[in-house]
C-alpha positions as CSV (number, residue, x, y, z in Angstrom):
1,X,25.0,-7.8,-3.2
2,X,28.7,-7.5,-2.9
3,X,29.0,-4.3,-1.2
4,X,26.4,-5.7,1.3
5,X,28.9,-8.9,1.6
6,X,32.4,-6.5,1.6
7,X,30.9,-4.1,4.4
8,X,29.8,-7.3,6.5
9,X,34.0,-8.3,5.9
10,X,35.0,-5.2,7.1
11,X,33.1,-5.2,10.7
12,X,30.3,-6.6,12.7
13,X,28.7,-2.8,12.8
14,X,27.5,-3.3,9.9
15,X,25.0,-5.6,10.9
16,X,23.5,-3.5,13.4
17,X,23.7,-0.2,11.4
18,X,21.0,1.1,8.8
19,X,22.0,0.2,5.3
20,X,20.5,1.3,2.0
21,X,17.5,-1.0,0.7
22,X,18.5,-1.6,-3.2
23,X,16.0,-4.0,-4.2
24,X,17.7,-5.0,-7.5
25,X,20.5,-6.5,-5.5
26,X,18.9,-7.7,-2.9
27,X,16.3,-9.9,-5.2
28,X,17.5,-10.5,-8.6
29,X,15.9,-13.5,-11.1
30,X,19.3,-14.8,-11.3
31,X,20.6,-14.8,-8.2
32,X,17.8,-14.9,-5.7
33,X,17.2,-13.9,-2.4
34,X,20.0,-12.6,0.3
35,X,19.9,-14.5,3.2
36,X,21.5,-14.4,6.8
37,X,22.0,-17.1,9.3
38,X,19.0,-17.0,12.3
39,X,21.6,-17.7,15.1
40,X,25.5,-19.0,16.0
41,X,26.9,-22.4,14.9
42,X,30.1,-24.2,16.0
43,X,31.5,-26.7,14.6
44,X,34.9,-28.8,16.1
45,X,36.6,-29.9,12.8
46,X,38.1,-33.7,13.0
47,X,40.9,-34.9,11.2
48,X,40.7,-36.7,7.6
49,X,37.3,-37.0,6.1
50,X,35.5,-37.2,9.0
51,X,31.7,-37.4,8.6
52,X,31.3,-35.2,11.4
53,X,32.8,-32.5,9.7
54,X,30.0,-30.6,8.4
55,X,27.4,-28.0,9.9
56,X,24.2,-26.9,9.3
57,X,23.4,-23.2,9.2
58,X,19.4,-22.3,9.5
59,X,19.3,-19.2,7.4
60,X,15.9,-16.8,6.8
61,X,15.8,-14.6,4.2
62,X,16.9,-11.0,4.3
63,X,13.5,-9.7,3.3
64,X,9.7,-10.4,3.4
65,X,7.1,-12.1,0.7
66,X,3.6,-11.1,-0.5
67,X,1.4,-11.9,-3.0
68,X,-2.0,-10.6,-3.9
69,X,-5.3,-12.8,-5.1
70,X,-8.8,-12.0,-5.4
71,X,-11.4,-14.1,-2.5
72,X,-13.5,-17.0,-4.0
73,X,-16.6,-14.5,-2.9
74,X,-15.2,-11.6,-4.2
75,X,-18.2,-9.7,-6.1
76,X,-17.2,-6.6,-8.7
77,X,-20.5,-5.6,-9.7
78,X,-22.9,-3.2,-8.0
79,X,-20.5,-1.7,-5.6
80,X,-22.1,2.4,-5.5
81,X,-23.6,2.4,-8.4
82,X,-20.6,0.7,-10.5
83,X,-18.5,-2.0,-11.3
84,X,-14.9,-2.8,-10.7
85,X,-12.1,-4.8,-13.3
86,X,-8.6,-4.6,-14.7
87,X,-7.3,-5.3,-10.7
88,X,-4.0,-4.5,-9.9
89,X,-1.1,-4.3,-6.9
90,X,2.1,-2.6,-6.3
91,X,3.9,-1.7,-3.0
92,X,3.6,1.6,-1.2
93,X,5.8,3.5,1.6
94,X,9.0,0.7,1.2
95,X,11.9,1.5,3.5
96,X,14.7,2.7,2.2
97,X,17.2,1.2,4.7
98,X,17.3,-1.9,6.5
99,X,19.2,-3.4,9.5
100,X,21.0,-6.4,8.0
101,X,21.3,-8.6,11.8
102,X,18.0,-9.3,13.4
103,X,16.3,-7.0,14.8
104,X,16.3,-6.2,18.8
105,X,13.0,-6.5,20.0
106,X,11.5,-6.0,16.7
107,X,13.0,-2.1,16.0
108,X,13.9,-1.0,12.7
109,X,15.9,1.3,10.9
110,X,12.9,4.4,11.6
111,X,10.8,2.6,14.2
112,X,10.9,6.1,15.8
113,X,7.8,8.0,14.3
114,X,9.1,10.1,11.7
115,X,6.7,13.5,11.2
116,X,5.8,13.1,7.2
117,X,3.7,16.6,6.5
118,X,5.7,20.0,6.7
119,X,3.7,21.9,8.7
120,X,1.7,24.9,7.3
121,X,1.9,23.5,4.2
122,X,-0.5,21.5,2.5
123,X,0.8,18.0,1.5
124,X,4.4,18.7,1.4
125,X,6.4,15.7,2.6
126,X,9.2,16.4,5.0
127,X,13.3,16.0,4.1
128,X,13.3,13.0,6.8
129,X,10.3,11.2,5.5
130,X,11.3,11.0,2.1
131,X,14.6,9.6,3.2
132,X,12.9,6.6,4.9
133,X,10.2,6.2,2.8
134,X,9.8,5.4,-1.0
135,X,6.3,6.8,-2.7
136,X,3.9,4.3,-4.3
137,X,6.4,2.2,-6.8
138,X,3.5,3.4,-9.9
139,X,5.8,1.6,-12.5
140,X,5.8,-2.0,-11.0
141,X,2.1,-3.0,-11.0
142,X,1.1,-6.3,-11.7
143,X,-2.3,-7.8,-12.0
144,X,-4.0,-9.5,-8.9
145,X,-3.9,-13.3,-9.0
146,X,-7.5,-15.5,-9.4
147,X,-8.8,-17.2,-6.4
148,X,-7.4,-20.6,-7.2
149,X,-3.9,-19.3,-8.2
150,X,-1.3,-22.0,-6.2
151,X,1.3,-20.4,-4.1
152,X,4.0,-20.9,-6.5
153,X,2.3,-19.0,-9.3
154,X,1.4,-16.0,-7.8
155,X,2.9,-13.1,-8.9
156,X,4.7,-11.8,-5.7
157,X,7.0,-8.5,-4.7
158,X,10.1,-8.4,-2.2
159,X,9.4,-6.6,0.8
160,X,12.0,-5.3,3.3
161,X,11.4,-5.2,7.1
162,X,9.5,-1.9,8.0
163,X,8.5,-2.0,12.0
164,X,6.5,1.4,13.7
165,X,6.5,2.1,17.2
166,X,3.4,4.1,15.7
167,X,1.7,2.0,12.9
168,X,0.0,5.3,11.7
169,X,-0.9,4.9,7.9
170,X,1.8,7.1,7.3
171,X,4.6,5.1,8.9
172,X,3.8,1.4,7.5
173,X,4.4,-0.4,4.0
174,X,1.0,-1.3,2.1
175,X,-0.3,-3.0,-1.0
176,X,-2.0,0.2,-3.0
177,X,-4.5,-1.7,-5.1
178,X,-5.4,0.3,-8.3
179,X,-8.7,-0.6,-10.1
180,X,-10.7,0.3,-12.8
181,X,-14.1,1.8,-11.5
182,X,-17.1,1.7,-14.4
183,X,-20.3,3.6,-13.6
184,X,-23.0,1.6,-14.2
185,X,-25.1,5.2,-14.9
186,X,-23.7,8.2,-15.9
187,X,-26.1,11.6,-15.7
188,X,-28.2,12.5,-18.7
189,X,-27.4,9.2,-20.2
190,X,-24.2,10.3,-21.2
191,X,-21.5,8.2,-23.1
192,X,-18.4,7.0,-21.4
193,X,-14.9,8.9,-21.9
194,X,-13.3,6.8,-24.6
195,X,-10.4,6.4,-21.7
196,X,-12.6,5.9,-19.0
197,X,-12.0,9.2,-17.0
198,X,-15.6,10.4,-14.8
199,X,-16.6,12.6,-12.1
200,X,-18.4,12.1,-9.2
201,X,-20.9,14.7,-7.4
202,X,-20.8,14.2,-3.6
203,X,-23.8,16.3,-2.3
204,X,-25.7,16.8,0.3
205,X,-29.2,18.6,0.3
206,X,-30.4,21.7,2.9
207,X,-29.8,20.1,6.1
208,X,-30.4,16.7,5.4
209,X,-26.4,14.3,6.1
210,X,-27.8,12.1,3.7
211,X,-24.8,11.7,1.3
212,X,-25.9,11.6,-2.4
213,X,-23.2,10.2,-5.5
214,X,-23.8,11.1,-9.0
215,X,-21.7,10.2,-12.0
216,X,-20.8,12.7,-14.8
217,X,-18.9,11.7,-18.0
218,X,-18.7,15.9,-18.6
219,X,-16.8,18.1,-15.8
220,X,-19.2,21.2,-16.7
221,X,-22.3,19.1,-15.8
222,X,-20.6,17.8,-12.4
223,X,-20.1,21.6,-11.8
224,X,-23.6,22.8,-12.6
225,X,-25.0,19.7,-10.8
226,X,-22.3,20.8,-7.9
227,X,-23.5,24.7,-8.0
228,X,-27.4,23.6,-7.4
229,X,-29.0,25.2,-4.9
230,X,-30.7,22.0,-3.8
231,X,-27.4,21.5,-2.2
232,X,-26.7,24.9,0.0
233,X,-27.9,24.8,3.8
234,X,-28.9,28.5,3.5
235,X,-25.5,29.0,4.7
236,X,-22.8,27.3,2.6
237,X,-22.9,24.7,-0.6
238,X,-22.5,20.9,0.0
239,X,-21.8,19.8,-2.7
240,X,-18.2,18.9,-4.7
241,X,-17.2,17.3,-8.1
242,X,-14.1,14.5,-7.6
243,X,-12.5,13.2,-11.1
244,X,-11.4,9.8,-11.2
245,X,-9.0,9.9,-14.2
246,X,-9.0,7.2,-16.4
247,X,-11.5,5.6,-14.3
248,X,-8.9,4.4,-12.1
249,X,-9.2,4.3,-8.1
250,X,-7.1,3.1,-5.3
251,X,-7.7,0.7,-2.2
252,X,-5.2,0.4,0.5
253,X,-4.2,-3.0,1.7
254,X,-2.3,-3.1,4.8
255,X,-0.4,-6.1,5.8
256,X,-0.1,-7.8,9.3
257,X,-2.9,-6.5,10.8
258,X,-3.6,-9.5,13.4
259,X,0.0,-9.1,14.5
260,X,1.1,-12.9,13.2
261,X,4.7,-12.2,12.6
262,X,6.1,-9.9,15.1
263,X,5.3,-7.8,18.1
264,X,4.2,-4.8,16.1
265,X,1.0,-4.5,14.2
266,X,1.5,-4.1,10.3
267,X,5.2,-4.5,11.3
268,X,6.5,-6.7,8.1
269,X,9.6,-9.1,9.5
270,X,11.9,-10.9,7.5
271,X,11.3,-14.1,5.8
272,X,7.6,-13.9,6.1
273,X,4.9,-14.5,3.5
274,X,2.2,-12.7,3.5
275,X,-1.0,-14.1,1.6
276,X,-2.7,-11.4,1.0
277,X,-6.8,-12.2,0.1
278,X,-9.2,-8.8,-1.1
279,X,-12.6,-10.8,0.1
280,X,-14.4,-7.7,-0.3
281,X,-14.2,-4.1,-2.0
282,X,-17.1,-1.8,-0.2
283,X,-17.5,1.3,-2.4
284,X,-15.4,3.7,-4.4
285,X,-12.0,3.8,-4.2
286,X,-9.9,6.8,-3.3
287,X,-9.0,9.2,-6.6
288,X,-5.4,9.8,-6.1
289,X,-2.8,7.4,-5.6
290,X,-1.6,7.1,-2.2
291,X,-4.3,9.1,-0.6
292,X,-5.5,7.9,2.8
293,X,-9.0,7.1,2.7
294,X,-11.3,9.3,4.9
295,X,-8.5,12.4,4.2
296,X,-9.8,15.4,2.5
297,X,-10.2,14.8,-1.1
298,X,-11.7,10.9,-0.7
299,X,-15.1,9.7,-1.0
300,X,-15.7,9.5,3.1
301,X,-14.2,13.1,3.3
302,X,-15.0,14.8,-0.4
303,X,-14.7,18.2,1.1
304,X,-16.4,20.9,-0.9
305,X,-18.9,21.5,2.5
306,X,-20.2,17.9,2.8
307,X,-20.4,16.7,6.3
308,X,-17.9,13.3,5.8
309,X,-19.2,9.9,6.4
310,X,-16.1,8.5,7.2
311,X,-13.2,11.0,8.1
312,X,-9.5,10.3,9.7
């Protein structure tokens, strides 16, 4: 972008200070990527037309690549009970500034660990966070890509750098994968909700961990099913009803996780592509967008008195 290009006129700071991450300058279908020379070139200019007098200047681009394709293997049916279609991506927790030189030992504009939660208060996000972080970009999904789909087709996002001392899954950028989630049995052979919307009983019974999962197209059976005394301990109900809303539910897909572009794991560097391949989908997604899985509220941590399976 201009501005970028003016503030880089006006002083070398600029390099090394955070900027402002505006994606629709910084990757635009007509005028492509920004990119920035990788190191310092000289160049001792001859008289006339000399053919000496030229230079060549590596250059890397200014952000990172990803695209998103379903594994050759990948099976959609009989995953808990359902079946899973209609795959689709966005990106999640995008910086919102960016150093525009290369980074010193791989240390972004917030590679500090910035606190997200405002304490004593249940999911508010803190002033800070929200300043470095974007939420999940819900308006920009696009559908995951077949198995055979050829690098060039695939339908890819722009990704700035995003590095964490701390790569908690609240300081990193991720793919949030949204999905459509059909039971394959709903209770009392009920009829699916014309837009796809169900609820799910987690329960266990007495004393017994064993984790049952029962699908309900009606929230007043999942209640009654929820309020069965099948499910109390004889000192508190374990059971709870979680509503997947128009059948949709959400996977996070976290990039870089063998470290194979920079020092930090699920740090995202410039001018990398990541090829991103879901080989396998192991049960239900999480309800909500954006939810960590295994937080309150998720399938391994329902809540509602259950003993989680799979808690964070």
């Amino acid at each position: 972008p201009q501005s970028l290009v003016d503030l880089l006129k006006a002083g070398y700071s600029a390099m090394e200070n955070p900027q402002p991450v505006n994606m629709e300058q910084l990757a635009t279908p007509n005028d492509g990527v920004m990119m920035f020379s990788q190191s310092v070139t000289s160049l001792d200019i001859k008289e006339g037309d000399d053919p000496d007098n030229k230079v060549t200047i590596p250059v890397a681009r200014l952000l990172s690549k990803a695209g998103v394709l379903q594994g050759s293997n990948l099976s959609l049916t009989d995953i808990q009970g359902g079946t899973v279609s209609d795959m689709q991506y966005t990106l999640a927790q995008r910086n919102r500034k960016i150093v525009v030189g290369q980074l010193y030992d791989f240390k972004d504009a917030n590679w500090a660990y910035i606190n997200p939660f405002v304490s004593g208060t249940s999911g508010a996000l803190t002033a800070e966070y929200q300043a470095n972080f974007t939420a999940v970009l819900s308006t920009d999904y696009k559908a995951v890509d077949a198995s055979n789909t050829a690098n060039n087709a695939l339908k890819t996002v722009y990704i700035p750098e995003n590095t964490a001392e701390n790569p908690a899954p609240t300081q990193v950028t991720y793919i949030q994968v949204r999905a459509k989630f059909t039971p394959t049995k709903l209770e009392d052979g009920a009829t699916p909700n014309a837009d796809g919307t169900f609820h799910v009983v987690f329960g266990q019974k007495g004393t017994n961990n064993s984790l049952h999962q029962l699908y309900f197209a009606d929230k007043t059976k999942a209640d009654a099913e929820a309020a069965d005394k099948k499910y109390n301990d004889g000192t508190k109900q374990r059971a709870v009803v979680l509503t997947y809303n128009q059948g949709y539910c959400y996977f996070r897909l976290y990039l870089n996780e063998d470290k194979v572009a920079g020092a930090t794991k699920l740090g995202i560097l410039r001018n990398t592509f990541f090829k991103a391949q879901i080989t396998k989908i192991k049960g239900l997604g999480t309800p909500i967008e954006g939810q960590i899985p295994g937080t309150p509220g998720t399938p391994g941590n329902p809540g509602g008195g259950v003993t989680p399976p799979n808690p964070v």
